[in-house]
C-alpha positions as CSV (number, residue, x, y, z in Angstrom):
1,X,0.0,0.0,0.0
2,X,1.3,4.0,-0.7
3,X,2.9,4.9,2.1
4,X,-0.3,7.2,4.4
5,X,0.9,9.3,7.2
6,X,0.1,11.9,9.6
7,X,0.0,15.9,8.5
8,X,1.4,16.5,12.1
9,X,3.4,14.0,13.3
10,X,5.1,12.3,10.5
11,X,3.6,9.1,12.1
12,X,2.7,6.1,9.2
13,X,-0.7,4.6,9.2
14,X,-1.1,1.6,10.8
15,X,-0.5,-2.1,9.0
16,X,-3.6,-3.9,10.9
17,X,-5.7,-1.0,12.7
18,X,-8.3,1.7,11.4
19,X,-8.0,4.9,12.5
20,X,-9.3,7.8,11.3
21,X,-6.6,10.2,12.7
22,X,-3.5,10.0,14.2
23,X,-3.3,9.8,18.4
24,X,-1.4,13.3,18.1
25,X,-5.1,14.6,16.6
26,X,-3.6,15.5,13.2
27,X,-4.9,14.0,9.8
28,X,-3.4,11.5,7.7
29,X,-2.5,11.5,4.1
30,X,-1.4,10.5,1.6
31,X,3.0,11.5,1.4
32,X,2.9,10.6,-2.5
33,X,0.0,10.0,-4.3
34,X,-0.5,6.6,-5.9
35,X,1.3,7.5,-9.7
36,X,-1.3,7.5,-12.6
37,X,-0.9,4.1,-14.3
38,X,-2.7,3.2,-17.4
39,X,-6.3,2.3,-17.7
40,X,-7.4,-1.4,-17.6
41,X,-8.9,-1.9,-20.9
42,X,-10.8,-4.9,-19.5
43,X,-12.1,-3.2,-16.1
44,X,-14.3,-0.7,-16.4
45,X,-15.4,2.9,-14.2
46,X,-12.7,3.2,-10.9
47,X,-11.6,0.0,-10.9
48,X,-9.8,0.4,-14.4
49,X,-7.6,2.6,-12.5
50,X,-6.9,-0.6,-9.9
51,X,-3.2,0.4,-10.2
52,X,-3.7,4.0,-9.1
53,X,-5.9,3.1,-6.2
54,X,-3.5,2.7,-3.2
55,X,-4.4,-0.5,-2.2
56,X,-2.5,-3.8,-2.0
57,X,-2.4,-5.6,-5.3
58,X,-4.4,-9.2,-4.1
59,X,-7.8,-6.2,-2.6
60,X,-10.7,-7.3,-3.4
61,X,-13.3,-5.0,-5.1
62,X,-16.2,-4.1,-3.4
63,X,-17.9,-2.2,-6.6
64,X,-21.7,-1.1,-7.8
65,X,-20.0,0.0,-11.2
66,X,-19.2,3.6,-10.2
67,X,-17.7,5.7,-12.7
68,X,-17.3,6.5,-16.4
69,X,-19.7,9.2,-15.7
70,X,-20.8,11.2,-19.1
71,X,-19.3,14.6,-19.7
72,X,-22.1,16.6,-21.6
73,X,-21.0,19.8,-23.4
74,X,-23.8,22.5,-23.0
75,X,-23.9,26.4,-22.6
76,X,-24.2,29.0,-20.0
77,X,-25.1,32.5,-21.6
78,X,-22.9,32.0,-24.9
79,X,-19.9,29.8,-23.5
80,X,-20.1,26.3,-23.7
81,X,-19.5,24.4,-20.6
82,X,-18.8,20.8,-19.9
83,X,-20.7,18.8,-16.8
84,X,-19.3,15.8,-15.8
85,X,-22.5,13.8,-14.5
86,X,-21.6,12.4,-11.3
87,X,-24.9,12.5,-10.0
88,X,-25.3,9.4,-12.2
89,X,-23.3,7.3,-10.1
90,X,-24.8,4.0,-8.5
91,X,-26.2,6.1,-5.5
92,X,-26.6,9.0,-7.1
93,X,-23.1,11.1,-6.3
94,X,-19.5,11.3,-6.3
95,X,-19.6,10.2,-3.5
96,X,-19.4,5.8,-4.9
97,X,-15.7,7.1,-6.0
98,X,-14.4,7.2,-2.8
99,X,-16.9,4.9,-0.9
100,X,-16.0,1.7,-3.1
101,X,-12.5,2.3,-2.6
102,X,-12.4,3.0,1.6
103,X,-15.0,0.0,2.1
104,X,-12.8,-2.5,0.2
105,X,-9.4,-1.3,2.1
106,X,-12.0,-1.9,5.1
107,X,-12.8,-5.3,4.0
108,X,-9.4,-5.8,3.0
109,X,-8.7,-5.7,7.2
110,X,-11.5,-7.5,8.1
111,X,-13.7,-4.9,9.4
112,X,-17.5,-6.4,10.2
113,X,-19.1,-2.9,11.3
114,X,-18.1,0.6,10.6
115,X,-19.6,4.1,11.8
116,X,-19.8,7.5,9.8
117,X,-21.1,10.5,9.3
118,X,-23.5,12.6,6.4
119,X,-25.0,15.6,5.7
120,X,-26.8,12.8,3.2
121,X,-24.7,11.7,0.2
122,X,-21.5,10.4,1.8
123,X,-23.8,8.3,4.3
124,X,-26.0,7.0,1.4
125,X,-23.1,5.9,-0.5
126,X,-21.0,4.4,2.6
127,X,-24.4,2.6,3.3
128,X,-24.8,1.2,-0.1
129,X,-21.1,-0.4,-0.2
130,X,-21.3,-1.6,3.2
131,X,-24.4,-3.8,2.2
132,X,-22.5,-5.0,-0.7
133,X,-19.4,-5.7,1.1
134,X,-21.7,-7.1,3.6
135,X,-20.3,-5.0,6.3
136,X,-23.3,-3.6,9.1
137,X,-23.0,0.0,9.2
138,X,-24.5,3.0,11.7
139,X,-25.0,6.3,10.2
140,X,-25.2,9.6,11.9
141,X,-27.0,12.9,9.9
142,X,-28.0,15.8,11.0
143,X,-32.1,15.8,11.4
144,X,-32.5,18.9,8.7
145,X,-30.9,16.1,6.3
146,X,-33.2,15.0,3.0
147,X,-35.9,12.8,3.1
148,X,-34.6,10.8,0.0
149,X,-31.3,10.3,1.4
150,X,-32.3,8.9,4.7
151,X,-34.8,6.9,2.8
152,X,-31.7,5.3,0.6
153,X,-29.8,4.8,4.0
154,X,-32.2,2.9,6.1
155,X,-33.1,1.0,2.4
156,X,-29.7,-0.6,2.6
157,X,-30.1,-1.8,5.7
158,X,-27.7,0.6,8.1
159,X,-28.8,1.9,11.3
160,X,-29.7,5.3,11.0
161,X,-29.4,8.2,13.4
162,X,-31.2,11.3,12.9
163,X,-28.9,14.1,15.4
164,X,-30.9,17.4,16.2
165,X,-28.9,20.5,15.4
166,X,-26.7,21.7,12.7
167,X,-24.3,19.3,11.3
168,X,-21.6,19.7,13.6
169,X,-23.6,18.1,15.7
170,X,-23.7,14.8,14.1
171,X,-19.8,14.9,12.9
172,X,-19.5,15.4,17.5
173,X,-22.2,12.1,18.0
174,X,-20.2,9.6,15.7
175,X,-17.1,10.6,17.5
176,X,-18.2,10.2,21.0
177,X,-18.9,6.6,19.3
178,X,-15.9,6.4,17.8
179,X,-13.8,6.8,21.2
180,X,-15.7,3.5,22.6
181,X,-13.6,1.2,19.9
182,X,-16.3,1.5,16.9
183,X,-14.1,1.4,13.5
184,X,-14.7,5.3,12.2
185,X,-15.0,4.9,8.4
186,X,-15.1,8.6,7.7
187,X,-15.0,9.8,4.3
188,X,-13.6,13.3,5.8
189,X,-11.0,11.9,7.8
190,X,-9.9,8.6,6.4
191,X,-7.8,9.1,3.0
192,X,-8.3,6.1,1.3
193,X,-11.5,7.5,-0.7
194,X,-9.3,10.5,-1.8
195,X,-7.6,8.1,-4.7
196,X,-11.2,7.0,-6.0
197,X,-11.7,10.7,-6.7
198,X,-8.7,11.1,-8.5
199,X,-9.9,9.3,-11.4
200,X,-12.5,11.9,-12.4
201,X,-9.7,14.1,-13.4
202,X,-8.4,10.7,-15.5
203,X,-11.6,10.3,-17.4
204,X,-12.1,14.4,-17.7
205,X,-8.5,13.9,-19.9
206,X,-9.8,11.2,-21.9
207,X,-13.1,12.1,-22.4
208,X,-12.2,15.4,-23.6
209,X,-8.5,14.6,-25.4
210,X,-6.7,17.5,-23.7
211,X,-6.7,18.9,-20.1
212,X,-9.3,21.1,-18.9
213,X,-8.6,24.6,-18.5
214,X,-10.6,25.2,-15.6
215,X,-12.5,22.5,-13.2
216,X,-15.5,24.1,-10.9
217,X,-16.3,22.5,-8.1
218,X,-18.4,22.7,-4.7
219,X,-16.2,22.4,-1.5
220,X,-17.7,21.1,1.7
221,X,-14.8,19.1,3.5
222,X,-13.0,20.1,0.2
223,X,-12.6,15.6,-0.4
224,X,-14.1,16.3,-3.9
225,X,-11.1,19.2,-5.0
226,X,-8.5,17.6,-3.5
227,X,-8.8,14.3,-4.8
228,X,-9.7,15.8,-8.6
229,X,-5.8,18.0,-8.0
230,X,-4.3,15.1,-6.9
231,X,-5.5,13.5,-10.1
232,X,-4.2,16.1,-12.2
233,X,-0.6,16.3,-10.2
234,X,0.3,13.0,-10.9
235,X,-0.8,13.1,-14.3
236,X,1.6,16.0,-14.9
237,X,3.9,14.0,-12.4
238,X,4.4,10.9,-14.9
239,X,4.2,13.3,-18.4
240,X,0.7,12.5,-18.8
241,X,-0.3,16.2,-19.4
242,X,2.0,19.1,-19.4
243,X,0.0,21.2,-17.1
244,X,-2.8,21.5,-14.7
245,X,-6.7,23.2,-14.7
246,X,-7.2,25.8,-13.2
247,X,-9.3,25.0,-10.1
248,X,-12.2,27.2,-8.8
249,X,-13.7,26.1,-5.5
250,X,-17.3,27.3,-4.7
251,X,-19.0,27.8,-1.6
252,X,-22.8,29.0,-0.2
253,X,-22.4,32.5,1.5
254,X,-24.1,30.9,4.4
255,X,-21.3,28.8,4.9
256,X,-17.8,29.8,3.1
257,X,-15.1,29.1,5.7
258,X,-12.8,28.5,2.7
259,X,-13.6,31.1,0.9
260,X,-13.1,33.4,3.9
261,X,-9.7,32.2,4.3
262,X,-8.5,32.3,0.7
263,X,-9.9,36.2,0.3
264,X,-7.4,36.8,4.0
265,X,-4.5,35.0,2.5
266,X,-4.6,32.2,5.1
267,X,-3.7,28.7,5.2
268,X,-6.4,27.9,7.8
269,X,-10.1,27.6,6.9
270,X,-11.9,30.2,9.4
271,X,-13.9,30.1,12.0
272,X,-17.3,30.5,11.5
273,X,-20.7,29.3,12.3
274,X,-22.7,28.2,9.2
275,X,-26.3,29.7,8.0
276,X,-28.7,29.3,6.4
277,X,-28.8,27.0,3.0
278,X,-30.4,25.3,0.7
279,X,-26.4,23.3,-0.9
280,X,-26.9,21.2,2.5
281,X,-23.8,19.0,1.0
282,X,-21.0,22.0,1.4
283,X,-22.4,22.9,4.7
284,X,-19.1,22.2,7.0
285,X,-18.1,24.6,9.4
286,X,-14.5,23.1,9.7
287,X,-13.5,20.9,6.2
288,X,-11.3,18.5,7.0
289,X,-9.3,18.9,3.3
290,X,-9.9,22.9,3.5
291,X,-6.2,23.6,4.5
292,X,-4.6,21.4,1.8
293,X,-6.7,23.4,-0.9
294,X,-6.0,26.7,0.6
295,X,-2.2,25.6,0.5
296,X,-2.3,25.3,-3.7
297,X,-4.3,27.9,-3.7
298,X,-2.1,29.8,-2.7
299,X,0.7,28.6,-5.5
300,X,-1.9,30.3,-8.0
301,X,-3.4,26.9,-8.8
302,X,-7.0,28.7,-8.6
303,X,-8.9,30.8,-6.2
304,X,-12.1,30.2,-4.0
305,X,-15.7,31.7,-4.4
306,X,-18.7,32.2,-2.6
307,X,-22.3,31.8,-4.0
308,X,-25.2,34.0,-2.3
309,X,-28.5,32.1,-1.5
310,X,-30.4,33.7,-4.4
311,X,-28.1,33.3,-7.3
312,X,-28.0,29.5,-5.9
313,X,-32.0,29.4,-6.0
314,X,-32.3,30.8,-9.8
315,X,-29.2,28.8,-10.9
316,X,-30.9,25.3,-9.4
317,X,-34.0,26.5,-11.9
318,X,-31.8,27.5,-14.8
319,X,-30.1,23.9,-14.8
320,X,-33.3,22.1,-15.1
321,X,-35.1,23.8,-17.6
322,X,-31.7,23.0,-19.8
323,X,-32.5,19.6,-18.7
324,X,-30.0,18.7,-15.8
325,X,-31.9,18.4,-12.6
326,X,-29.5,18.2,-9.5
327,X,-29.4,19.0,-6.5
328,X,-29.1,22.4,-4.9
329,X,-25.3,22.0,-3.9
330,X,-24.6,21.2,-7.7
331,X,-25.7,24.3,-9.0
332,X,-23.3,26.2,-7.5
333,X,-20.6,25.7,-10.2
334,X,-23.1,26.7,-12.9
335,X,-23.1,30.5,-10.8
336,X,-19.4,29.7,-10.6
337,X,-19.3,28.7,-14.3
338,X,-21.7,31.9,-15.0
339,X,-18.9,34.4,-13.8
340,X,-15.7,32.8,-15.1
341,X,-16.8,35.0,-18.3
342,X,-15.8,34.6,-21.8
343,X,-12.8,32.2,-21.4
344,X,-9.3,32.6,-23.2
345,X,-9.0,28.8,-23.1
346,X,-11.6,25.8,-23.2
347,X,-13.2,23.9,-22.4
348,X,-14.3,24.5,-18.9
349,X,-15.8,21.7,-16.7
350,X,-17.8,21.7,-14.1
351,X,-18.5,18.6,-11.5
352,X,-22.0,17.8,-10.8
353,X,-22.0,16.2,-7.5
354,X,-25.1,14.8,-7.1
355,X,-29.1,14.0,-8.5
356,X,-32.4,16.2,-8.0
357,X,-34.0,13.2,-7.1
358,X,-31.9,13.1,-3.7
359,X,-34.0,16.4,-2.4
360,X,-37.2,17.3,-2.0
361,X,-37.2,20.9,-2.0
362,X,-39.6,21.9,-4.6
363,X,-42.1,19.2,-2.8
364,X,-42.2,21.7,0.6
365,X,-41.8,24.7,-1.7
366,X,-38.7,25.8,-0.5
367,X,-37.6,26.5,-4.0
């Protein structure tokens, strides 16, 4: 396995255990990213890239075909603009990118039950490939989170906890359960997922035949951004391309700690505490990856951008009467995309993270 150690400490991960963060408190990561290795003509989605995963050779997959998501060209205004669609992945996000490969390294070790934690999408997906893997599974989510998602997590058979509050609240339950011995498979914490992601900015290259010149994306814990620059760094890395995107990360207004740092020329997400918003999957007072984004950032790799609550609302509109209904968090890279004006250099993509079908807010009228 690629060698995975802690930000702090220098401490490796461990050979047999699971933790989610190093006993000094810092994160762990990855020191080099798995190199970009051909694609498996005979696999297909993620699991072409098997080489570039991370994971000992003899893992076995635990996959629900994730992956090989289409890249639509359409316009915004008179640009065109490319969506990669991974709100058609098996759950209905990005989210099966990093969930297939965390819950086979899981496997791999033997794990039988595993906790996390969701504003929706990540707990959805981490339920789905813990059925498959047949692994029992308890999922914590704040109580504001969508009805269709806890309906797809209590479908796949994992207990379900519904945490009054804001989302903090459930991130604090599922560690209070964590510290009584319960294996913590966090999507935010744990780094395994982060090389799953990675292979979006694999496909974008050969889907499109050249590299992007800009990739939009929202930023919650900031997972989705890191893993896609990680991609495109080891591409460049082994000659693949000769350069990288530039990356724009997007945030709601109501809760931009990223955004707030990059504008103060900090390395630190800042404090805040989150408001109100309808993008319920980017609504993380502290992001886990925010600091490692901030820190390319800041080497001119891209900038960060903040998306008021009413540009959100009409841009969640404007995408489905174009035919691409998503939800709410999603359409803040089409704002995003909306103000990167007439671009020098094409084509620009932008990730959409998850389906329509996941939220119900035009049901309570919301939007």
């Amino acid at each position: 396995m690629t060698l995975i150690s802690c930000t702090l400490c220098g401490k490796k991960y461990p050979d047999q255990q699971n933790p989610f963060c190093c006993e000094c408190g810092g994160s762990f990561d990855y020191e080099d990213f798995p190199l970009f290795e051909t694609k498996d003509k005979v696999q297909k989605g993620v699991w072409a890239y098997q080489k570039s995963l991370g994971l000992p050779t003899n893992t076995s997959s635990v996959s629900l075909g994730e992956g090989d998501t289409p890249l639509i060209k359409t316009t915004i205004g008179d640009q065109p603009l490319w969506l990669k669609m991974e709100s058609q992945n098996p759950t209905g996000s990005y989210k099966d990118r990093g969930s297939t490969v965390l819950v086979s390294h899981l496997k791999s070790r033997g794990v039988k039950f595993a906790i996390e934690d969701s504003s929706g999408n990540a707990g959805a997906s981490f339920a789905a490939y813990c059925a498959r893997g047949d692994i029992g599974c308890k999922i914590f989510v704040p109580e504001s989170a969508s009805g269709p998602k806890r309906t797809q997590i209590e479908m796949f058979g994992a207990d379900l906890v519904r945490v009054p509050g804001p989302r903090a609240e459930a991130a604090w339950a599922v560690l209070c359960e964590a510290k009584g011995g319960a294996v913590y498979g966090s999507h935010a914490y744990m780094p395994f997922g982060l090389t799953g992601i990675a292979t979006i900015s694999y496909e974008l290259v050969e889907q499109l035949g050249v590299v992007p010149a800009t990739v939009i994306v929202p930023v919650g814990h900031g997972g989705l951004l890191y893993g896609i620059m990680r991609g495109f760094e080891v591409m460049k890395m082994t000659g693949v391309i000769q350069k990288e995107p530039i990356y724009i990360g997007v945030q709601s207004e109501g809760c931009a700690p990223v955004v707030k740092a990059y504008l103060a020329n900090s390395l630190k997400p800042q404090e805040i505490t989150p408001g109100d918003t309808i993008a319920e999957g980017v609504k993380v007072a502290s992001p886990m990856r925010g600091a490692s984004i901030l820190s390319r950032m800041q080497n001119g790799k891209g900038k960060m951008v903040s998306v008021t609550e009413s540009q959100l609302c009409a841009a969640y509109h404007e995408m489905a009467h174009k035919g691409f209904y998503c939800e709410p968090t999603s359409a803040l890279v089409w704002v995003a995309a909306g103000q990167v004006g007439k671009a020098k250099n094409t084509p620009t993509v932008a990730v959409i993270t998850g389906s329509g079908y996941k939220s119900t807010l035009n049901q309570i009228g919301i939007v």
